[in-house]
SEZAKOL-442696 format. One line per field, with one value per residue (C-alpha): x, y, z; residue in one letter; chain; residue number from 1. Coordinates in nm, 4 decimals, m for minus. Each point is the difference from the previous one (the first is absolute). Layout:
N
xx	c(X, ...)
yy	c(Y, ...)
zz	c(Z, ...)
rest	c(a, ...)
kette	c(A, ...)
nr	c(NUM, ...)
//
This chain:
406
xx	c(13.4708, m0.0310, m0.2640, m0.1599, m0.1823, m0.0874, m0.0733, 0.1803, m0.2387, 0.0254, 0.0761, m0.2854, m0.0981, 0.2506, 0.1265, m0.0475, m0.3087, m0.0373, m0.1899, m0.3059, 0.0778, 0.3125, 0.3424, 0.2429, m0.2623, m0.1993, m0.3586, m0.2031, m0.3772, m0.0108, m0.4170, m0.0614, 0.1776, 0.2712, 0.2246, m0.0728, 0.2438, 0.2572, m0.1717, m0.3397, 0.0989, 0.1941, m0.3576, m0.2137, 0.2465, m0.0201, m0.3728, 0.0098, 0.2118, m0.1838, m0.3937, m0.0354, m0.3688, m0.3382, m0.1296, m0.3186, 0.0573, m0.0419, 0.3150, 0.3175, 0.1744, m0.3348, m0.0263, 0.3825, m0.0429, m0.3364, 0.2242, 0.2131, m0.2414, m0.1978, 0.3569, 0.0872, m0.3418, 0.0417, 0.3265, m0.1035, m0.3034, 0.2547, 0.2802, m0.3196, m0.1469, m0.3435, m0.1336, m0.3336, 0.0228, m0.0423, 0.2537, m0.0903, 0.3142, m0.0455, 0.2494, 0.1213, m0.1846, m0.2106, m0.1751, m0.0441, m0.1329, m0.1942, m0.1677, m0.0536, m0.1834, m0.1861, m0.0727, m0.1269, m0.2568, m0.1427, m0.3380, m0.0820, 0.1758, m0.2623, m0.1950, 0.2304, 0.2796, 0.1821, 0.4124, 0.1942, 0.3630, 0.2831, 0.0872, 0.3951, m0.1077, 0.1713, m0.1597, m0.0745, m0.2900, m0.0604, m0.0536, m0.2829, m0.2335, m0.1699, m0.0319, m0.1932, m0.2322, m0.0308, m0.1741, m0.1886, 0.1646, 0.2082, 0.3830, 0.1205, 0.3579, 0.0706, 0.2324, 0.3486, 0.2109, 0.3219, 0.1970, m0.2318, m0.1637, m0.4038, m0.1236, m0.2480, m0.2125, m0.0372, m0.1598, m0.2039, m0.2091, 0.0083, m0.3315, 0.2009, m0.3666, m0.0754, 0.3569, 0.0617, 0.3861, 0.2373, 0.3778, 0.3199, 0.3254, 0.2453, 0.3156, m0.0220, 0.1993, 0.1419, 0.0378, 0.0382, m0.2725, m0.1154, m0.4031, m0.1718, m0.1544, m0.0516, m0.2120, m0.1858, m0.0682, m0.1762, m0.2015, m0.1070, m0.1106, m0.2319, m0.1979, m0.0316, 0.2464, 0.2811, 0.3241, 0.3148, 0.3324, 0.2802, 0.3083, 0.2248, 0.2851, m0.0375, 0.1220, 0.3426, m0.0089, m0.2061, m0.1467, m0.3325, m0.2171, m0.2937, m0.1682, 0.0186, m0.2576, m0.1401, m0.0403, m0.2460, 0.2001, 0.3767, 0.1949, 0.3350, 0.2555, 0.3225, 0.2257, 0.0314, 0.1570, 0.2475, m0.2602, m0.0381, m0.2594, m0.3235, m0.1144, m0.1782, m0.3074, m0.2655, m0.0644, m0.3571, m0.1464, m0.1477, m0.4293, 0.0907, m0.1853, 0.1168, m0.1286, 0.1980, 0.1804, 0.1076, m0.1799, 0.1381, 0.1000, m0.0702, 0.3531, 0.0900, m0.3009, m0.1960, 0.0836, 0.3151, m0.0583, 0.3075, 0.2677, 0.2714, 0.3555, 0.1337, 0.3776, m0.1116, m0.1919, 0.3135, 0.2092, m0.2600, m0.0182, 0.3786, 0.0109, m0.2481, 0.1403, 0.3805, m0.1526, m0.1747, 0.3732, 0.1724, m0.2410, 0.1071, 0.4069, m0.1080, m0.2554, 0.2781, 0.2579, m0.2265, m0.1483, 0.3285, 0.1116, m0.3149, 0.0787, 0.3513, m0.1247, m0.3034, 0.3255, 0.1796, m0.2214, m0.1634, 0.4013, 0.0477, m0.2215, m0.2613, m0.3881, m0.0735, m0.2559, m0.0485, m0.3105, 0.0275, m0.1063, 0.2465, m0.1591, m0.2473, 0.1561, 0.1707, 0.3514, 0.1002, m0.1513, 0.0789, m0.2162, 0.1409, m0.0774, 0.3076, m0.1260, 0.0298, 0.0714, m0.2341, m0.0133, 0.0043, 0.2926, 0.2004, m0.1019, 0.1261, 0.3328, 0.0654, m0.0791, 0.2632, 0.2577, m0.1073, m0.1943, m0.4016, m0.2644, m0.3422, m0.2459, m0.3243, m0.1635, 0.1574, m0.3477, m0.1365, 0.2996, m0.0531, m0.3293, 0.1792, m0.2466, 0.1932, m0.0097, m0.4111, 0.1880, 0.1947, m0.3040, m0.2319, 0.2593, m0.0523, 0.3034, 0.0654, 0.0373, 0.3743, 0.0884, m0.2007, 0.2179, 0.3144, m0.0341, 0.2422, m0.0408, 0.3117, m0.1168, 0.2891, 0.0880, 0.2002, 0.2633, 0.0470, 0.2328, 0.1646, 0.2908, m0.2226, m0.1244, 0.3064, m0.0197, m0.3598, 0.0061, 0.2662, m0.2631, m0.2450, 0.1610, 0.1302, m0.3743, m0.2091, 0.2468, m0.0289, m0.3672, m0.0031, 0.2670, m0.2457, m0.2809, 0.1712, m0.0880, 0.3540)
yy	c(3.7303, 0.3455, 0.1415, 0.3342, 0.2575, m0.1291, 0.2499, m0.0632, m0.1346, m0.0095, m0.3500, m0.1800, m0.2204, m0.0550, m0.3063, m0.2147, m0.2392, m0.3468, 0.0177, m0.2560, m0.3517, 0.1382, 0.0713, 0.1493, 0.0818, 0.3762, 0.0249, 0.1951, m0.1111, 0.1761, 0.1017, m0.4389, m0.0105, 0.1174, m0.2321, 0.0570, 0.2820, m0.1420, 0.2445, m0.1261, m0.3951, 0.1211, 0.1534, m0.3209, m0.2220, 0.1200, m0.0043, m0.3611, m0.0681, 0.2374, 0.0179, m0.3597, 0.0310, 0.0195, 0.3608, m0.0723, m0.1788, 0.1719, m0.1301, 0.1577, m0.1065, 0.0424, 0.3579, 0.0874, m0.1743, 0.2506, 0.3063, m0.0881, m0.0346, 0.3503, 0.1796, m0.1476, 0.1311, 0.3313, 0.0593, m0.0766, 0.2530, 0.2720, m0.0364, 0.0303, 0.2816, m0.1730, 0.0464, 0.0018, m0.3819, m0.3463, m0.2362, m0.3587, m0.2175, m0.2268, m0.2445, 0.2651, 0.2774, m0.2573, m0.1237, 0.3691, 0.0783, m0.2584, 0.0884, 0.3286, m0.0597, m0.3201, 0.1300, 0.3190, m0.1307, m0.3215, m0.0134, 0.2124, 0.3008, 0.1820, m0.1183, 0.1238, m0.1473, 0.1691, m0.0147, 0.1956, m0.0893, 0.1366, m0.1946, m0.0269, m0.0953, m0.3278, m0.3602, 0.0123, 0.2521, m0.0636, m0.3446, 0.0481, 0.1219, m0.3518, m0.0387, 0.3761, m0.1022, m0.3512, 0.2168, 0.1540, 0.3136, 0.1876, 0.0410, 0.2833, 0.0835, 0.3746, 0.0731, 0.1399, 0.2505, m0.1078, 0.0794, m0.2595, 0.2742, 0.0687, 0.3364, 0.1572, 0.0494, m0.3920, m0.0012, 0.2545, m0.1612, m0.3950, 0.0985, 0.0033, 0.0979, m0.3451, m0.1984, m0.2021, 0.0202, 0.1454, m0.1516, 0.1497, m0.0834, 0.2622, m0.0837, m0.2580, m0.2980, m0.0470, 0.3226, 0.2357, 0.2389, 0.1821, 0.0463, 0.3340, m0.1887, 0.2887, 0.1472, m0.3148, m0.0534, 0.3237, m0.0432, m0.3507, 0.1484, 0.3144, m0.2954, m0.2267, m0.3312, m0.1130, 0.0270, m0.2628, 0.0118, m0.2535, 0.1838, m0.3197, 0.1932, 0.3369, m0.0747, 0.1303, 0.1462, 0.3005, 0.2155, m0.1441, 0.1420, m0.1511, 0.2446, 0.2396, m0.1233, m0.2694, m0.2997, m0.2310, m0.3494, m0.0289, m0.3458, m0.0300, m0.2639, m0.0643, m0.1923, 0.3019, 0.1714, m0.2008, m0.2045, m0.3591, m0.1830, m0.0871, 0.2843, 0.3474, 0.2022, 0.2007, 0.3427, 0.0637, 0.3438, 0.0168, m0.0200, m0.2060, m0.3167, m0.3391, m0.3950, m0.2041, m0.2850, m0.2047, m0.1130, m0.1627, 0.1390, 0.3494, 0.1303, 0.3609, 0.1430, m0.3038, 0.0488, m0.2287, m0.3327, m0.1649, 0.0026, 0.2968, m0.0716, 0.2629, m0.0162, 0.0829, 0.2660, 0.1404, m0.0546, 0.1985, 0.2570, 0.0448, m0.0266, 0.2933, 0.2581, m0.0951, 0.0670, 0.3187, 0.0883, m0.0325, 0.1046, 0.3277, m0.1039, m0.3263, 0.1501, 0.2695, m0.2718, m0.2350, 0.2658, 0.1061, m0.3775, m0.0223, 0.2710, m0.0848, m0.3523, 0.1618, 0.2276, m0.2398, m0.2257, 0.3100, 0.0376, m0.3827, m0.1606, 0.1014, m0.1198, 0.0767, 0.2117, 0.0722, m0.0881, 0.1557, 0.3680, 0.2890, 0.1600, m0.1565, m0.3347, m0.2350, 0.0780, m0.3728, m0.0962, m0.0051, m0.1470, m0.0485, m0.1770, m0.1306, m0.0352, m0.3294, m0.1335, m0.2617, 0.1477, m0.3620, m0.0912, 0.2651, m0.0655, m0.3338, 0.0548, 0.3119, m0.2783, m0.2477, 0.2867, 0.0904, 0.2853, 0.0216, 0.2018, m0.1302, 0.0487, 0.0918, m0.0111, m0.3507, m0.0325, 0.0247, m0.1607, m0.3950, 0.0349, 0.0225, 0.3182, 0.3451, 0.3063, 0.1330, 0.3217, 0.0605, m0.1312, 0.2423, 0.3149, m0.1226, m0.1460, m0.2196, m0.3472, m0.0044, 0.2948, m0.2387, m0.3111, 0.2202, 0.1559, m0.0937, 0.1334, 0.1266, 0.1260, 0.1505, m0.1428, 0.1028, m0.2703, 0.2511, 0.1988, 0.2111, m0.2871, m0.2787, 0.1985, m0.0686, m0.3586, 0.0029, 0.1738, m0.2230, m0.2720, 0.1304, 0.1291, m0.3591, m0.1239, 0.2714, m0.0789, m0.3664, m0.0265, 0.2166, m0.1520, m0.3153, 0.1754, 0.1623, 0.3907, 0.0826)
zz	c(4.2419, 0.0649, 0.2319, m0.1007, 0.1463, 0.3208, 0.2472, 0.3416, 0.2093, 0.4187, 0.1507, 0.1238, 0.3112, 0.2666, m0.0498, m0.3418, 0.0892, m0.2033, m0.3187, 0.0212, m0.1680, m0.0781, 0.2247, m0.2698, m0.3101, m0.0803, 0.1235, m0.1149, 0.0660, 0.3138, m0.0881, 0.0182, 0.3355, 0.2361, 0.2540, 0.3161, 0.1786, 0.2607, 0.2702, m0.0782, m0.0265, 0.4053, 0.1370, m0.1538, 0.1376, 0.3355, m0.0085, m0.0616, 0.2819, 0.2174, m0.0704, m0.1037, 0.1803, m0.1784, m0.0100, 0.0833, 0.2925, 0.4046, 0.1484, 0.0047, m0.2900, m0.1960, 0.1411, m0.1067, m0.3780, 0.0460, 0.0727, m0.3013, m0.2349, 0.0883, 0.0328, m0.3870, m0.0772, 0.1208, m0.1290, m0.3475, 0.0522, 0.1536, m0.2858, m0.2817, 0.1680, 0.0084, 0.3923, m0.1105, m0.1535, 0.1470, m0.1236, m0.1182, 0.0035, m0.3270, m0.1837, m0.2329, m0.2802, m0.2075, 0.2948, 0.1158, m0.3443, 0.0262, 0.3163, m0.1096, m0.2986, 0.1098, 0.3452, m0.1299, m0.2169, 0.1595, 0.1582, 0.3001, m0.0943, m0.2561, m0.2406, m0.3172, m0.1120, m0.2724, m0.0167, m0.2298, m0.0283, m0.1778, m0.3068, 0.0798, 0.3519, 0.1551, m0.0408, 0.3411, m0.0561, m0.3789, 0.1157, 0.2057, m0.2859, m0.0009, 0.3387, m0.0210, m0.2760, 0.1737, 0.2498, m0.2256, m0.0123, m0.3320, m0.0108, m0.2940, m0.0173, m0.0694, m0.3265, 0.0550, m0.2434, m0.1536, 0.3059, 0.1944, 0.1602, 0.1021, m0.1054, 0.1816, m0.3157, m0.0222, 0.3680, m0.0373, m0.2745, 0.1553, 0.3164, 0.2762, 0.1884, m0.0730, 0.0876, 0.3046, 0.0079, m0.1962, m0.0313, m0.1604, 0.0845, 0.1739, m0.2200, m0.2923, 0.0493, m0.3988, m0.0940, 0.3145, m0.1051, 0.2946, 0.0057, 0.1605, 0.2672, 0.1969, m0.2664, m0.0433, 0.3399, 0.0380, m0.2771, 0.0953, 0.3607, m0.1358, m0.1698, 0.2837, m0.0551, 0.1112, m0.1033, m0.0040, m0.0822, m0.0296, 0.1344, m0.0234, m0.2047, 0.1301, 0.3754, 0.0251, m0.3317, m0.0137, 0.2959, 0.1782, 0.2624, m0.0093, 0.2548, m0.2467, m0.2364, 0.1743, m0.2466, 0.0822, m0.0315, m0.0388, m0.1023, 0.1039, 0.0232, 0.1712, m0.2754, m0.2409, 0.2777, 0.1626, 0.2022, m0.0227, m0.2103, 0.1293, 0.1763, m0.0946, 0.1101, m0.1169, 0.1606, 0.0782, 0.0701, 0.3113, m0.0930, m0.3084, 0.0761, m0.2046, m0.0039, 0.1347, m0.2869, 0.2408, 0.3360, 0.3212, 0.3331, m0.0587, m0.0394, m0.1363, 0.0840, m0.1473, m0.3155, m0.0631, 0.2143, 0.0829, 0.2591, m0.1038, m0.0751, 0.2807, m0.1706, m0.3538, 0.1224, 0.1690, m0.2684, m0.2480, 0.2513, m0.0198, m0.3502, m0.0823, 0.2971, m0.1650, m0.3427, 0.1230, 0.1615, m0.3245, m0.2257, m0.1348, 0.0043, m0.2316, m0.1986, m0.1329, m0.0138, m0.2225, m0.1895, m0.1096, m0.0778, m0.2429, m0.1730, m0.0745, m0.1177, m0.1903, m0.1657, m0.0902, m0.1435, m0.2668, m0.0608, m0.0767, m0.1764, m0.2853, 0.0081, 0.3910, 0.1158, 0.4136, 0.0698, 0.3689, m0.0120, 0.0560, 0.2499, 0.3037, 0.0854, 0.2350, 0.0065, m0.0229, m0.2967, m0.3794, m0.2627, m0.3399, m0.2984, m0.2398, m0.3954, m0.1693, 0.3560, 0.1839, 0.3803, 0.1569, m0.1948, 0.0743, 0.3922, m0.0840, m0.1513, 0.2782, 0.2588, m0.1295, 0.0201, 0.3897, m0.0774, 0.1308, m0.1549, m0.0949, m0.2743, 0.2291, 0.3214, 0.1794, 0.0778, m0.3710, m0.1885, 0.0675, m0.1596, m0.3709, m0.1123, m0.1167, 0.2763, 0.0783, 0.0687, m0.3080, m0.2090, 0.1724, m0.0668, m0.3251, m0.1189, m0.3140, 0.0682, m0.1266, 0.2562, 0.2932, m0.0751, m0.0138, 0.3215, 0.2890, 0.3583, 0.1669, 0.3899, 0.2255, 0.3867, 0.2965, m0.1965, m0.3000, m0.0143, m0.3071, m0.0055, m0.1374, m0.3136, m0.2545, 0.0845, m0.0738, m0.3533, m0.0907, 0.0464, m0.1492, m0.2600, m0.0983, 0.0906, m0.2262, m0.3285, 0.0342, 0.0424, m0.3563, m0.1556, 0.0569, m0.1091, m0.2856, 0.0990, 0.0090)
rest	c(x, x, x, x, x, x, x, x, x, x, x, x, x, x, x, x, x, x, x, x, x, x, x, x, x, x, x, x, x, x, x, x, x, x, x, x, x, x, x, x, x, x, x, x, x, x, x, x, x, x, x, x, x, x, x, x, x, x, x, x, x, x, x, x, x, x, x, x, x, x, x, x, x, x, x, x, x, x, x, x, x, x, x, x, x, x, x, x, x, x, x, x, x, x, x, x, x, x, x, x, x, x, x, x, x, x, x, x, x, x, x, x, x, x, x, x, x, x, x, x, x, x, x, x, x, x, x, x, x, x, x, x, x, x, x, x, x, x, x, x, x, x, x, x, x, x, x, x, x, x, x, x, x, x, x, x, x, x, x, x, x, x, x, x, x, x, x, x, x, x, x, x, x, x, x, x, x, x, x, x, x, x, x, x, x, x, x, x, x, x, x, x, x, x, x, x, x, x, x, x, x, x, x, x, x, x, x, x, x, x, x, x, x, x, x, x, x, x, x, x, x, x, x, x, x, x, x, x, x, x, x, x, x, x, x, x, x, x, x, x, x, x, x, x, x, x, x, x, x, x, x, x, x, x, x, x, x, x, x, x, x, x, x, x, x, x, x, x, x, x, x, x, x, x, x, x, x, x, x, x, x, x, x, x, x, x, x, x, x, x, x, x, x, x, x, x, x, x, x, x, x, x, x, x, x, x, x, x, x, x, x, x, x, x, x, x, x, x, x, x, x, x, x, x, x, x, x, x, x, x, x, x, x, x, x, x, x, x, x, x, x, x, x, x, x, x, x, x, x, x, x, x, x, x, x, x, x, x, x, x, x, x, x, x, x, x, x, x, x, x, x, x, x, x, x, x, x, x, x, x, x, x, x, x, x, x, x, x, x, x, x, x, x, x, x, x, x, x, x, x, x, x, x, x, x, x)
kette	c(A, A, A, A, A, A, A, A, A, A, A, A, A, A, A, A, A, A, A, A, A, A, A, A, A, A, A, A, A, A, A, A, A, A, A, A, A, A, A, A, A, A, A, A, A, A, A, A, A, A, A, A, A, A, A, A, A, A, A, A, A, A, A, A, A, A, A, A, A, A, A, A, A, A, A, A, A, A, A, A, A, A, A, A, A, A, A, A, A, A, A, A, A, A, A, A, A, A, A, A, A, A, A, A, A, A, A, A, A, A, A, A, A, A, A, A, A, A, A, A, A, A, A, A, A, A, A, A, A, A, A, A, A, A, A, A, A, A, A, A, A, A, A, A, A, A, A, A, A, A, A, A, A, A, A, A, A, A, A, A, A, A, A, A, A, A, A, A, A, A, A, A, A, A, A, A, A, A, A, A, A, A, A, A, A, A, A, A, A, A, A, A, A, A, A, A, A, A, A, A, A, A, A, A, A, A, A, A, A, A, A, A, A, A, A, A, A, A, A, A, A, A, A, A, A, A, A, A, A, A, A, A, A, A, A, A, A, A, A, A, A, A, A, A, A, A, A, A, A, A, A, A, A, A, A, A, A, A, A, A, A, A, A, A, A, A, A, A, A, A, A, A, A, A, A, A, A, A, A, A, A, A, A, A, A, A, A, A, A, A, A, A, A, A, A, A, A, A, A, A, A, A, A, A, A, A, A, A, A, A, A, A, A, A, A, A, A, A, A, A, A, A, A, A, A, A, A, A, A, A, A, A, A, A, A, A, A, A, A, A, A, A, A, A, A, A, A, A, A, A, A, A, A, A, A, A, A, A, A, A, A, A, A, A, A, A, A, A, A, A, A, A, A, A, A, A, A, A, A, A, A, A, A, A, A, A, A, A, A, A, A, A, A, A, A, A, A, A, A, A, A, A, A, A, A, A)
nr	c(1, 2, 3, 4, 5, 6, 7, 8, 9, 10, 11, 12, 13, 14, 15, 16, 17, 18, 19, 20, 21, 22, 23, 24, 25, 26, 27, 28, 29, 30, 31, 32, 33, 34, 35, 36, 37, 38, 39, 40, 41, 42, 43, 44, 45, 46, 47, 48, 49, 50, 51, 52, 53, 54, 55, 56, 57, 58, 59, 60, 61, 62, 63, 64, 65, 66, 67, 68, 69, 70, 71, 72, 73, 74, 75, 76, 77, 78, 79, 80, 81, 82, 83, 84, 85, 86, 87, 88, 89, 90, 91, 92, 93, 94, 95, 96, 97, 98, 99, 100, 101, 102, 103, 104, 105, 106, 107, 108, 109, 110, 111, 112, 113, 114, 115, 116, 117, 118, 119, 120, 121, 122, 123, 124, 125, 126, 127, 128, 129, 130, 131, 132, 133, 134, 135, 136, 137, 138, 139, 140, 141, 142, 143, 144, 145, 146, 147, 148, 149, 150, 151, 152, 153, 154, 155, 156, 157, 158, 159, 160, 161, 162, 163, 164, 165, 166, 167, 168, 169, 170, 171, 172, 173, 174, 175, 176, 177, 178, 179, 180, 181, 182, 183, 184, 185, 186, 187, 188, 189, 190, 191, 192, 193, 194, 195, 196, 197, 198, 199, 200, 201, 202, 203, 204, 205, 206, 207, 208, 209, 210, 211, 212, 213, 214, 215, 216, 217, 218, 219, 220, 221, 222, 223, 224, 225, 226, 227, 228, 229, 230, 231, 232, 233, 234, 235, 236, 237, 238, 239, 240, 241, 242, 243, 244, 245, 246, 247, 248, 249, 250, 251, 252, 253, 254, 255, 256, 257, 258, 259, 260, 261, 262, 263, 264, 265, 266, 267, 268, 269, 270, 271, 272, 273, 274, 275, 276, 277, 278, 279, 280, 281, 282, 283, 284, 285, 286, 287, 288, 289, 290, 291, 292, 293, 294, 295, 296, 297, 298, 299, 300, 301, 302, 303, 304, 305, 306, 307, 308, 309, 310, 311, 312, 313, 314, 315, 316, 317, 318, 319, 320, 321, 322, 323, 324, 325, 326, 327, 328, 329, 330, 331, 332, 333, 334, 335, 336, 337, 338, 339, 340, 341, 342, 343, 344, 345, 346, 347, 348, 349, 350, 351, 352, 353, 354, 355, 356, 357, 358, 359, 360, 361, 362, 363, 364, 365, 366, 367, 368, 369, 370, 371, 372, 373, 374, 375, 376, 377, 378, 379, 380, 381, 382, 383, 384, 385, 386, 387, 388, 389, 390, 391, 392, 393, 394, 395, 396, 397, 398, 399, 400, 401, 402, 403, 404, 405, 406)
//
């Protein structure tokens, strides 16, 4: 098979690190979740060997675990430019969305409770409309254009004099669309909310320095980065105040009872300063492996359309839709020949409903079930791409050969 028009592009990580659930196949669903980095599975392993003490407790091994867990938090705070936040350790971004939404509109903070949301926003905060209007407050999702983007237009016109919180995600998860959150935020503060944004996807991938516009509630997570699963934070501006979800012994600051896992703390704080180190190497690298892909793919096949915009995204992420093609098929087929991509959020796609985010950048239904997610890793490299249109070349024409489309 010849390979055309591929642009050379650099050699990536040092070292080729294993794909997850898979030691010899091509993964590519980097934006559901990372393996953990050898140097960040070294510094939690030592932490578990070494601060095996309770945080919160006054004797020496609970004073060193103590140490630990403040020097993870400040590191985070230092590589994110935010020394004006306090940092909530939390068991990854939906809990952190979560708390931000839930603790910024439950009783005892003001007397009006009003949410607007993004409508390509993650479960994790679209979910917690009922929970709003449980408490007797409104939650209204703010339209997008067809790049899945908020325009400052729509805003102006949705009372923003008369909103609690507003949330909108840095960097969309499906498509990659970068949001002007900086904008947003501004315009959120001159009418007196508060603003929140899940930055899950854009550590490591784009710029941040927090300090420099001063959001009022940031979700992370560790496993998008390298990190391990199960832990994440959420950034809180310093005068922000928050209720409490969960209650217990008082731990990070009071508002996330429970004893802290010191070693995933450590290993998150590794994660994000090793993602802040590499960020601008990587984010060329991948950029320049989506495009090649995103080539490619116009060259090879007819009926696709990208549904990630040109210009303002992740550099990791490619969103496109195959004609006469069902998306979870294709995933299937692609994952029988060792190749991993996904049709949605990982978060989203278990519940059997199409993408909210192509939907709301109003797609047709047959462009929603065609789409496939491909999202570049520090295990991509330019070498893996003829492998990977050979599959899904052979994928795409039996899936319409089926169909009868071809």
């Amino acid at each position: 098979m010849t390979f055309r028009g591929l642009p050379r592009v650099r050699s990536g990580y040092n070292g080729r690190m294993d794909n997850p659930g898979s030691s010899n196949g091509i993964y590519l669903d980097h934006a559901a979740t990372t393996e953990v980095a050898p140097a960040v599975l070294a510094v939690m392993d030592a932490c578990y060997r070494e601060n095996s003490g309770n945080p919160s407790s006054s004797h020496r091994a609970g004073l060193k675990a103590r140490e630990e867990l403040e020097a993870s938090r400040e590191s985070i705070l230092e590589s994110l430019g935010a020394a004006s936040y306090d940092l909530v350790f939390t068991s990854g971004g939906t809990e952190a969305d979560n708390l931000a939404v839930a603790g910024a509109i439950l009783p005892g903070r003001t007397g009006i409770t009003r949410v607007l949301a993004g409508s390509i926003e993650h479960p994790a905060v679209l979910g917690s409309a009922d929970l709003v209007e449980r408490l007797g407050g409104s939650f209204s999702t703010i339209p997008v254009d067809c790049d899945g983007r908020i325009e400052e237009r729509e805003l102006s016109s949705l009372e923003l004099g008369k909103t609690t919180l507003v949330s909108v995600m840095m960097a969309n998860n499906e498509t990659g669309t970068l949001q002007p959150v900086e904008r947003i935020c501004s315009l959120v503060r001159e009418a007196g909310g508060l603003f929140h944004t899940d930055a899950v996807q854009a550590v490591g991938k784009i710029p941040l320095r927090l300090d420099s516009f001063k959001p009022d509630l940031v979700s992370l997570t560790a496993h998008k980065i390298y990190g391990p699963k199960g832990v994440g934070a959420l950034l809180v501006r310093r005068g922000v105040s928050l209720f409490p979800l969960t209650r217990g012994g008082g731990q990070e600051n009071g508002l996330r009872s429970g004893t802290e896992n010191v070693s995933l703390a450590a290993g998150f704080a590794h994660a994000v300063k090793l993602a802040v180190e590499l960020q601008d190497q990587e984010a060329q690298r991948l950029r320049e492996l989506r495009d090649a892909l995103a080539g490619e793919i116009s060259a090879r096949f007819s009926e696709v359309t990208r549904n990630t915009p040109l210009d303002d995204t992740l550099p990791n992420i490619l969103n496109i839709s195959f004609g006469g093609v069902e998306g979870s098929s294709l995933a299937k087929l692609l994952d029988e020949m060792d190749v991993a991509v996904s049709t949605a959020s990982a978060c989203h796609s278990g519940s059997g409903k199409g993408s909210h985010v192509l939907e709301a950048m109003g797609l047709e239904p047959a462009l929603i079930r065609g789409a496939i997610r491909f999202s570049f890793g520090r295990s991509n490299s330019s070498s893996q791409l003829p492998e990977l249109l050979s599959c899904l070349e052979k994928g795409v024409e039996r899936l319409r050969q089926l169909a009868g489309t071809k």
